[in-house]
Residue frames as a rotation matrix with the C-alpha (Angstrom) as fourth column:
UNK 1
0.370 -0.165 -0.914 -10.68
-0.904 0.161 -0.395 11.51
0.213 0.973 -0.090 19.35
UNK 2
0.491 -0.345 0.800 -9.81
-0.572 0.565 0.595 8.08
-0.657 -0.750 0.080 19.03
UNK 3
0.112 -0.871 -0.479 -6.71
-0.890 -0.302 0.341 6.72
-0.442 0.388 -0.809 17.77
UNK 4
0.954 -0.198 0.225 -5.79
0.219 0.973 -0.074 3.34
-0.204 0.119 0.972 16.52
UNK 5
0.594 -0.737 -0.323 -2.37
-0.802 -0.574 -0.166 2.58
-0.063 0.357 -0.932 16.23
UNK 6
0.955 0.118 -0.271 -0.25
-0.191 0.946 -0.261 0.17
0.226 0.301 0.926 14.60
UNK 7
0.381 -0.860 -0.339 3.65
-0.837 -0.476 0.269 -0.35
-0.393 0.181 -0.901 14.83
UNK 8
0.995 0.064 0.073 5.40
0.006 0.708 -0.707 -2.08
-0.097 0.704 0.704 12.09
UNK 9
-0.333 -0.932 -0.144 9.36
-0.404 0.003 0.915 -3.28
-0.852 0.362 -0.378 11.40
UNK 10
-0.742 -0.441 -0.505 9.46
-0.601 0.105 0.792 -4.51
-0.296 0.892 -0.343 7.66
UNK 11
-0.750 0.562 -0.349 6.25
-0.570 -0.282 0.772 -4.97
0.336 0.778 0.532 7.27
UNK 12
-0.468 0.256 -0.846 5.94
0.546 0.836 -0.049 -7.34
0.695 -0.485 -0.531 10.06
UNK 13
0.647 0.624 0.438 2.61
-0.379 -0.236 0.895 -6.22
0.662 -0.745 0.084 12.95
UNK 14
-0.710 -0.318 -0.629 4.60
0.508 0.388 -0.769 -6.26
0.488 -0.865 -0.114 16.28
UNK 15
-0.358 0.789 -0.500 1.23
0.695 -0.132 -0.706 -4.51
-0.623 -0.600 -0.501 18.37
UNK 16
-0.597 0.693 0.404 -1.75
0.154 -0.395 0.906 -3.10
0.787 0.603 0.130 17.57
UNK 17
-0.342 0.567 -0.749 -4.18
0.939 0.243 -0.245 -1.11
0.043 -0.787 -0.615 19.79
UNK 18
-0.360 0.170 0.917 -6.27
0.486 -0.805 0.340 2.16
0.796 0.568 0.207 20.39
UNK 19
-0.567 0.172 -0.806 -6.42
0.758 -0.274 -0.592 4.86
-0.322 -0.946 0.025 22.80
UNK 20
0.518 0.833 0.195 -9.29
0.746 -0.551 0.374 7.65
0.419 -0.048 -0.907 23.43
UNK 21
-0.789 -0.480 -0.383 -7.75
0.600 -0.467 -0.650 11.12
0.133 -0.743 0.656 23.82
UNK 22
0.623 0.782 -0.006 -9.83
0.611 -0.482 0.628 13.40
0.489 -0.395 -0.778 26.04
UNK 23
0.152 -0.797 0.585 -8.46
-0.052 -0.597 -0.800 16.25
0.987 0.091 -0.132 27.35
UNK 24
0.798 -0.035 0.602 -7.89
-0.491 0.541 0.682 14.57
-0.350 -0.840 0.415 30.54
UNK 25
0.305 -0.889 -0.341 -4.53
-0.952 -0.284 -0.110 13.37
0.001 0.359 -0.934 30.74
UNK 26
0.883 0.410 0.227 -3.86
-0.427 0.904 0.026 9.19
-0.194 -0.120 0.974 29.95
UNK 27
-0.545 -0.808 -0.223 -1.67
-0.837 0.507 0.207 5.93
-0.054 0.300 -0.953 29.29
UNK 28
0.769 0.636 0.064 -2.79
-0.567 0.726 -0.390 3.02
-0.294 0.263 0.919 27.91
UNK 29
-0.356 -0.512 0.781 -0.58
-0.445 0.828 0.340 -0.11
-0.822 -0.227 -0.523 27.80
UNK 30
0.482 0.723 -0.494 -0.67
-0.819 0.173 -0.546 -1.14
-0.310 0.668 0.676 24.38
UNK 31
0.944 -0.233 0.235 1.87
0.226 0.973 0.056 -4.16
-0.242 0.001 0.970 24.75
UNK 32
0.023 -0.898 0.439 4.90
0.934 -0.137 -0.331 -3.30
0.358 0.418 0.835 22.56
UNK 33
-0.841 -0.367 0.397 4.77
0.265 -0.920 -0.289 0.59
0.472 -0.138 0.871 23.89
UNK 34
-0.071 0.665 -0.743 2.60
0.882 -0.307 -0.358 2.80
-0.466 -0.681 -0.565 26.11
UNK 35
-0.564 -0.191 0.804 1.05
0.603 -0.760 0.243 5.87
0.565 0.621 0.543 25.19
UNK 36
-0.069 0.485 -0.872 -0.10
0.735 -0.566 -0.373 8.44
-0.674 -0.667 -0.317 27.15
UNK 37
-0.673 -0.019 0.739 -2.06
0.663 -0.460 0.591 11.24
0.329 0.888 0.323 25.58
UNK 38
-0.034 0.545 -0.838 -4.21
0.396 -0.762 -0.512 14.58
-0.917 -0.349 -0.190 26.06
UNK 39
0.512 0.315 0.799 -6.16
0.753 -0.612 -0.241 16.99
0.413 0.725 -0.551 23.61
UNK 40
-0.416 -0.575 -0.704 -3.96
0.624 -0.744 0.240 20.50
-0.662 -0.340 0.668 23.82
UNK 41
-0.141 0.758 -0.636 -6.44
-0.446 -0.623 -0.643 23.01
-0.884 0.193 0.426 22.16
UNK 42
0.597 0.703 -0.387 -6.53
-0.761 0.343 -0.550 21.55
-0.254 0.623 0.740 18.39
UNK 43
-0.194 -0.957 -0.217 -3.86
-0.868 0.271 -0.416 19.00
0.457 0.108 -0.883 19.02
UNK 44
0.861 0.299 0.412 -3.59
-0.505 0.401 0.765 15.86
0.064 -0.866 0.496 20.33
UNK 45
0.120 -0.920 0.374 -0.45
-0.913 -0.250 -0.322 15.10
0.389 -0.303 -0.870 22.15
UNK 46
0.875 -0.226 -0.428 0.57
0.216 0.974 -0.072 10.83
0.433 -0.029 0.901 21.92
UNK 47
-0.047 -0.985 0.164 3.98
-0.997 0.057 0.058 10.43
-0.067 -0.161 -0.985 23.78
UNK 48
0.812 0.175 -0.557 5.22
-0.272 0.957 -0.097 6.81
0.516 0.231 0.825 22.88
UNK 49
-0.030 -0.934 0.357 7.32
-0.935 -0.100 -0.340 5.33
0.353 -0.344 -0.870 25.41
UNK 50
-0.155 0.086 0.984 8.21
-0.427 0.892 -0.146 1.98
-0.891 -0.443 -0.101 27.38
UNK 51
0.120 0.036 -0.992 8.96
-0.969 0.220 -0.109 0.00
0.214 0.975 0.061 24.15
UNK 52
0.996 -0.016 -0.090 8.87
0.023 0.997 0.073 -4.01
0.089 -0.075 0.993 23.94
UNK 53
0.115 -0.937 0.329 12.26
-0.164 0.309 0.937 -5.63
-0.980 -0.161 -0.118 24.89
UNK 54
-0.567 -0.368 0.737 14.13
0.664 0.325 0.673 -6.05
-0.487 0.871 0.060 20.85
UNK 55
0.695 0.634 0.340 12.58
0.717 -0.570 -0.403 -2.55
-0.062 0.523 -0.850 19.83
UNK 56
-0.453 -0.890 0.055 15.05
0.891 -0.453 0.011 -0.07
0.015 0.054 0.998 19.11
UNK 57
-0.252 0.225 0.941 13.09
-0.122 -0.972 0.200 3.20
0.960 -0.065 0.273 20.04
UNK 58
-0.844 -0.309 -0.438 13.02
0.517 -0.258 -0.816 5.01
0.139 -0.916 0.377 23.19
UNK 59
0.004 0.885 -0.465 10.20
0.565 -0.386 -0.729 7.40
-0.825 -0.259 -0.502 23.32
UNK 60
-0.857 0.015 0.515 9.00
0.476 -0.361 0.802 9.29
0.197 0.933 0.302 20.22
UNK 61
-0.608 0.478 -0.635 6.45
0.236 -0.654 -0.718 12.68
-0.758 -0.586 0.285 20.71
UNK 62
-0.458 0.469 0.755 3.07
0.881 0.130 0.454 13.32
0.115 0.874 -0.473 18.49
UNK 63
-0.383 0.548 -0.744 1.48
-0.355 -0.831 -0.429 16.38
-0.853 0.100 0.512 17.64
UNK 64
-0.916 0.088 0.391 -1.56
0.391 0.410 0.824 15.38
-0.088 0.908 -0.410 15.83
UNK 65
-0.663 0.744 0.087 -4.07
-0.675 -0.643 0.362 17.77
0.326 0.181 0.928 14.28
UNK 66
-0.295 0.888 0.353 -7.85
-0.159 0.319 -0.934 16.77
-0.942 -0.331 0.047 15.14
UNK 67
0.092 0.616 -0.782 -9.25
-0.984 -0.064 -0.166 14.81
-0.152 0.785 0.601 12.46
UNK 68
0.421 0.497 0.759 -10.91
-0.340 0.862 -0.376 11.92
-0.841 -0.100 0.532 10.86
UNK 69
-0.599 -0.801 0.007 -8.89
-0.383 0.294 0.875 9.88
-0.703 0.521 -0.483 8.72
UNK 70
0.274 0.821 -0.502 -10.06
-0.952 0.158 -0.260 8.65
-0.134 0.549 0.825 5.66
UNK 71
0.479 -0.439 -0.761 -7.56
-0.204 0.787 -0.582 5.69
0.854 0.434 0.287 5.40
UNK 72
0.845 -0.527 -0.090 -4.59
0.526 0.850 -0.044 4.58
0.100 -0.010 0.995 7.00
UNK 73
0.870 -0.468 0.158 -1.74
-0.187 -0.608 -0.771 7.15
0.457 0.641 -0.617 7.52
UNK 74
0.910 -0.254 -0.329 1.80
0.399 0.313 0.862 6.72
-0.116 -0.915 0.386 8.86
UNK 75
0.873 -0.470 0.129 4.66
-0.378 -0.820 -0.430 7.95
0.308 0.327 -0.893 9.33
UNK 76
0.274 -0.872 -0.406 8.86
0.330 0.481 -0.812 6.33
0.903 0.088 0.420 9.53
UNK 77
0.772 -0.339 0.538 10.61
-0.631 -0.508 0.587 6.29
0.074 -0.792 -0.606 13.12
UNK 78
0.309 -0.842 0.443 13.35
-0.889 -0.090 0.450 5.48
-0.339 -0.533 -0.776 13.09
UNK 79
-0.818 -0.475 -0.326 13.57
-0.563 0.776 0.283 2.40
0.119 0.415 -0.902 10.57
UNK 80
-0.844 0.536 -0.003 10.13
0.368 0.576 -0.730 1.37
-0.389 -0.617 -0.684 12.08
UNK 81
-0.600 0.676 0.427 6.38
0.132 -0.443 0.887 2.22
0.789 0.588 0.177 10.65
UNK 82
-0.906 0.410 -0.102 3.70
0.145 0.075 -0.987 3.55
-0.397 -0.909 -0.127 12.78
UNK 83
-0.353 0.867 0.351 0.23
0.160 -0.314 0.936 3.80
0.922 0.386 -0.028 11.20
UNK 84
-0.662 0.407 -0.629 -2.57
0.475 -0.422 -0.772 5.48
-0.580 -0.810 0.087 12.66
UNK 85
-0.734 0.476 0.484 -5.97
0.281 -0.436 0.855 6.18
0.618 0.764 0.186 12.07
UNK 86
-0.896 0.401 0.191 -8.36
-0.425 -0.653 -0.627 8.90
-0.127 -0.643 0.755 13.58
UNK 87
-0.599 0.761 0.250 -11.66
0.554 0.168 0.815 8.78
0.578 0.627 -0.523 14.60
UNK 88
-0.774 -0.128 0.620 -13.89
-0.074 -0.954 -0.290 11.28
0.629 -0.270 0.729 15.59
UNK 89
0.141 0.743 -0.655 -16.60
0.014 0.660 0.751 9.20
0.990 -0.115 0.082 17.04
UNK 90
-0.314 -0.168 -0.934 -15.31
0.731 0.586 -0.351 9.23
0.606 -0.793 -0.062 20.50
């Protein structure tokens, strides 16, 4: 499955990038944060860590279902936005 992912403070894009999980374990350097990820049977397991210097978050842990987004979806961390959209293409 492959992710896109955005992270947002008040509406302002601080990084933008997308990682392939496979159930092979990964990290991808997406500038403002790393993510390292793995399929776990119908899961796929994002760990966000190594934030940009002037980010207030530490490391924050996904469990996201397999599936193809129709839109856009995100979700509040901590004062911060993360969108994220699936695709099953990969």
């Amino acid at each position: 499955m492959r992710v896109e992912l955005a992270l947002l403070c008040n509406d302002k894009l601080l990084g933008r990038g997308n990682v392939l999980v496979t159930p092979t374990e990964g990290t991808d350097d997406l500038g403002v944060f790393k993510a390292s990820h793995k399929l776990a049977g119908e899961s796929a397991i994002i760990v966000l860590s190594d934030f940009a210097e002037g980010v207030a978050l530490r490391k924050s842990t996904l469990d996201m279902p397999i599936h193809e987004s129709g839109d856009w979806e995100s979700i509040d961390l901590a004062g911060y936005t993360l969108a994220f959209r699936c695709r099953l293409d990969a």
